[in-house]
C-alpha positions in Angstrom: 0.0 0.0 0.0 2.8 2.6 0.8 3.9 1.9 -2.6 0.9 4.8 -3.7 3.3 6.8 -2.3 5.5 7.0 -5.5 2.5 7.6 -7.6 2.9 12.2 -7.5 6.7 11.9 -7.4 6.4 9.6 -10.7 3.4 11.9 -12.0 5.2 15.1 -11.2 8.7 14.4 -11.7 8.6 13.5 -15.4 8.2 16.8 -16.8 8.4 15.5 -20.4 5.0 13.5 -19.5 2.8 17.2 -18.9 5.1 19.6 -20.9 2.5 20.5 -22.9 -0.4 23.0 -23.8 -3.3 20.7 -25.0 -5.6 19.5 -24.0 -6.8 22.6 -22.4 -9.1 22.9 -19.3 -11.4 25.8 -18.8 -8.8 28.1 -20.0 -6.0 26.3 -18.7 -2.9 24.9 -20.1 -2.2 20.8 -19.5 0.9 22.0 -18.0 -1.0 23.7 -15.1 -4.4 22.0 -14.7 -2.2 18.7 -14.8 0.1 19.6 -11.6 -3.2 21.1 -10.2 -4.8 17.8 -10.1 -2.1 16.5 -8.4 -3.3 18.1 -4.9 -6.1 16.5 -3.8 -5.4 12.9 -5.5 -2.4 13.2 -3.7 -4.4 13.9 -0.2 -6.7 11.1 -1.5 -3.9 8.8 -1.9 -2.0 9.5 1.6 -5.8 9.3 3.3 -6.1 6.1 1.8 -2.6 4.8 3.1 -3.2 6.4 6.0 -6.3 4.4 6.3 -5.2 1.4 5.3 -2.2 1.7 8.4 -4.9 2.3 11.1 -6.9 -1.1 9.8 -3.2 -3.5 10.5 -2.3 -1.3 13.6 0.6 0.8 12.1 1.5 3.8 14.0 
């Protein structure tokens, strides 16, 4: 489960992946809208390992 963990660096890290400006998103470039989305699947991701810690007893 911690292995989630990786999933923003790995998003975020490899610029190449989101250097881009389409598609666009209400205005926005790929490039931001992309790294935007990144926020709260990233707080859905560490709530969900978080979660999954409290269910086997890790502190």
């Amino acid at each position: 489960m911690r292995l989630l963990l990786l999933l923003p660096f790995i998003g975020l890290l490899w610029v190449p992946f989101y250097n881009d400006e389409l598609p666009m998103l209400l205005g926005f470039p790929f490039f931001y809208w992309y790294q935007f989305a990144w926020v709260p699947l990233t707080a859905l991701i560490i709530w969900i390992v978080y979660k999954d810690g409290l269910k086997k007893g890790v502190e």
